[in-house]
C-alpha positions in Angstrom: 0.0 0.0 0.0 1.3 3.8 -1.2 2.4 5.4 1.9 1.0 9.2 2.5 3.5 10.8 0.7 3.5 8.8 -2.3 -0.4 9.5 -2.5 0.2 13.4 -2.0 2.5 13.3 -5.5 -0.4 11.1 -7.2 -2.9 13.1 -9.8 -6.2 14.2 -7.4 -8.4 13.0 -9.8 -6.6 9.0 -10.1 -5.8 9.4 -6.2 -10.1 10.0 -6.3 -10.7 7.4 -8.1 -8.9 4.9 -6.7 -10.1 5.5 -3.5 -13.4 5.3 -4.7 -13.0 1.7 -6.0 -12.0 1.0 -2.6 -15.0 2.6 -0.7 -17.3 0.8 -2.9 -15.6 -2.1 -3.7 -15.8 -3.1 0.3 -19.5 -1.6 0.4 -20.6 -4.0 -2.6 -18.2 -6.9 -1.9 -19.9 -7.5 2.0 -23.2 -6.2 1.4 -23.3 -9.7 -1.6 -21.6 -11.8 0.5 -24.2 -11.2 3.1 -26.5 -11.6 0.7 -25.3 -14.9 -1.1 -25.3 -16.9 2.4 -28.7 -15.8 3.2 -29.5 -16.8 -0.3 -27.7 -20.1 0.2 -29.2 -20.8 3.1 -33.1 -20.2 1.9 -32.2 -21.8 -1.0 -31.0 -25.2 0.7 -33.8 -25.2 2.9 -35.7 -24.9 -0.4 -34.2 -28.0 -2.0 -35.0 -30.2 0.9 -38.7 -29.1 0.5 -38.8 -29.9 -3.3 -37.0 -33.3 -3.0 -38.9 -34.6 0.0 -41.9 -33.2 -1.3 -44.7 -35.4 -2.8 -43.2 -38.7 -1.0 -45.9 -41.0 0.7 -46.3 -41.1 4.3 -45.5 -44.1 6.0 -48.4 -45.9 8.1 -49.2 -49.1 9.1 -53.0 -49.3 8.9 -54.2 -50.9 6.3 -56.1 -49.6 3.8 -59.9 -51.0 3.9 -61.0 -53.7 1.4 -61.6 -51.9 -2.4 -60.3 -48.9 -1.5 -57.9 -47.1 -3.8 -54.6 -45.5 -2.2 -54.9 -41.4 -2.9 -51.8 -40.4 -4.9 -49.5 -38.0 -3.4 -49.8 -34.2 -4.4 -47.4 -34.1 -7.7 -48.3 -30.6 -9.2 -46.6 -28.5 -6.3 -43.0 -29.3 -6.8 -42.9 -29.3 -10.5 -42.3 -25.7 -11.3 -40.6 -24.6 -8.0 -37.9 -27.2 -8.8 -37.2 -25.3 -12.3 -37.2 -22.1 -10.5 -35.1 -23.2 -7.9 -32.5 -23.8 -10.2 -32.7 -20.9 -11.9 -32.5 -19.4 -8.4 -29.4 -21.5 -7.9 -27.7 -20.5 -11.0 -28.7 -16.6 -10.2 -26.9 -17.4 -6.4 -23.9 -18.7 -8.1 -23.6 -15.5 -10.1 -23.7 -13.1 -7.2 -21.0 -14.5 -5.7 -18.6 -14.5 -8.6 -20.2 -10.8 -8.5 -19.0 -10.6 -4.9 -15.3 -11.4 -6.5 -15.6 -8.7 -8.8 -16.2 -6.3 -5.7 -13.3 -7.8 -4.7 -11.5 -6.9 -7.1 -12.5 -3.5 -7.0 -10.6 -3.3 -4.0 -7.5 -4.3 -4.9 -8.0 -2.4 -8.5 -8.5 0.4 -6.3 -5.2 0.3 -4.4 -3.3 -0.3 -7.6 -4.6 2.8 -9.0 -3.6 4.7 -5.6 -0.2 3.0 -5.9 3.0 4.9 -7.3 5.1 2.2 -8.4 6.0 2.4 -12.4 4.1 -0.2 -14.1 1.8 -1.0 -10.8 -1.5 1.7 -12.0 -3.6 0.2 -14.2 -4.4 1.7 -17.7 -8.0 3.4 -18.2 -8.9 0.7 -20.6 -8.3 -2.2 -18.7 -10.1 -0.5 -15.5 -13.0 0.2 -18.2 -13.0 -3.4 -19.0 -12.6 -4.6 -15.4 -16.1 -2.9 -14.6 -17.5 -4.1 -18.0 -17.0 -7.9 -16.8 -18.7 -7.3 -13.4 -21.4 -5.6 -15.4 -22.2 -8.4 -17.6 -22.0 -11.0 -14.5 -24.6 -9.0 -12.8 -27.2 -8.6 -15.7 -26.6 -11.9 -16.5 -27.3 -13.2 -12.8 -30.1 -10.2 -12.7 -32.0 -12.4 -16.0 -32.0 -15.7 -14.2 -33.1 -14.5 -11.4 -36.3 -12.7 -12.9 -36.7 -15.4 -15.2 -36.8 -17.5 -11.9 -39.1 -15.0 -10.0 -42.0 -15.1 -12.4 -42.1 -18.7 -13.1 -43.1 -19.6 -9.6 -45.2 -16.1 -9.3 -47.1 -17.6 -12.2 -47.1 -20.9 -10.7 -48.1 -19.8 -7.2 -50.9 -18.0 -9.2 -52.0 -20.9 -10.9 -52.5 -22.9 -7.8 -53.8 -20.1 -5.8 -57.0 -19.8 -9.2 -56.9 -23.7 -8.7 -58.2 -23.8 -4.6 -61.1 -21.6 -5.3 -63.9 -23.8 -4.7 -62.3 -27.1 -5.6 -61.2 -28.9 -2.3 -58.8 -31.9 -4.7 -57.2 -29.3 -6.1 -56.6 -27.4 -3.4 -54.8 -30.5 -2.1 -52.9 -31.2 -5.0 -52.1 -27.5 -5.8 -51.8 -25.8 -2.4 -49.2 -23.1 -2.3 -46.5 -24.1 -0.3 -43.3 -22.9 2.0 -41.1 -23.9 -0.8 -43.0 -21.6 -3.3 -41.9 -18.9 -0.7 -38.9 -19.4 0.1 -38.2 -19.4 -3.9 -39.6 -16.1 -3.9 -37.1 -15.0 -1.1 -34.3 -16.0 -2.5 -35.3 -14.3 -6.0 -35.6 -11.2 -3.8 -32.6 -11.3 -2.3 -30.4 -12.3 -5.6 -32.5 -9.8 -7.4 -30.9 -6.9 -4.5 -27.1 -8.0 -4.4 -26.9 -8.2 -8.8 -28.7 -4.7 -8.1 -26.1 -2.9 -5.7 -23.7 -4.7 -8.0 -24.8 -3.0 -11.2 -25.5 0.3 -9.3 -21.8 -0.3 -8.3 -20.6 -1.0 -11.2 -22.3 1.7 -13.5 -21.4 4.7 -10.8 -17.2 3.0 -11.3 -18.4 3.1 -14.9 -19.1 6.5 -15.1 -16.2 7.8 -12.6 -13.6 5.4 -15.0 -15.1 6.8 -18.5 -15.0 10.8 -17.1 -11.6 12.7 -17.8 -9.5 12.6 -14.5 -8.5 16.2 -13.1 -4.4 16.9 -13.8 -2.0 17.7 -10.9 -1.7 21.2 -9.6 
């Protein structure tokens, strides 16, 4: 790290900037990290629900004489599977957005640094921000791709229980239809900060840097 007098010979406008990768780097990099295990989390207690879901109860009584077993509920997994793993994907993305955060930080000392050959050029920084950009929007799709299936799905079942008690069984909206929505919500915010982030470096990278009085 450049000691106080090296930063005091550096342009104001690239000693600026770098510390402003820094301050927002370490903003965006813990606020998705924070994010990702809640994510995580939900998400795992959603996957138990969807592959446990639907499976017989054991019992030992037996079933009277001509009577036909009733099949476990099938329709309520189906589509919160898919989105789950969309969901997943969308998870996975914020945390290799959470490395590009990370990066910001170390991209920001660089550019605070004095050694020859140690500050980054304008174009690389350019395309440093343009990577985390297309990680976010690309997590950001997934996600909302992910959010309306089971919004339509939980719509769906929720048209299906009115006044029709055997579908209301077989297409009750459950936890796991929730807890998909969370986690959309949440990945949805962290690829957010991310591209806020991201376009605000963008925009700080792109403008012309203020020369040394």
């Amino acid at each position: 790290m450049a000691s106080s007098s090296e930063l005091s010979n550096l342009p104001p406008g690239l000693k600026s900037l770098g510390s402003t990768f820094v301050l927002w780097g370490r903003i965006s990099f813990w606020l998705k990290v924070a994010l990702a295990v809640v994510s995580s989390i939900t998400a795992l207690f959603a996957f138990f629900a969807v592959s446990f879901a639907g499976q017989p109860t054991p019992t030992n009584q037996p079933l009277p004489p001509g009577s036909v077993p009733t099949p476990p509920p099938t329709g309520a997994s189906a589509v919160s599977g898919v989105s789950l793993f969309l969901t997943i994907c969308g998870i996975l993305l914020l945390g290799m957005s959470a490395y590009w955060s990370f990066r910001y930080i170390q991209w920001g000392r660089r550019l605070r640094s004095s050694t020859p050959g140690v500050q980054p050029s304008r174009a690389s920084t350019l395309a440093q921000v343009k990577w985390s950009l297309r990680t976010d929007l690309l997590g950001m799709l997934l996600s909302v791709i992910a959010g309306q299936s089971i919004v339509g799905s939980v719509l769906t079942k929720s048209l299906l229980q009115i006044g029709n008690f055997y579908n209301m069984l077989n297409n009750a909206v459950g936890p796991v239809d929730i807890l998909v929505i969370l986690v959309c919500i949440h990945v949805v915010t962290g690829q957010f900060i991310g591209l806020s982030v991201s376009l605000y470096l963008l925009q700080r990278t792109a403008q012309p840097q203020k020369a040394s009085t």
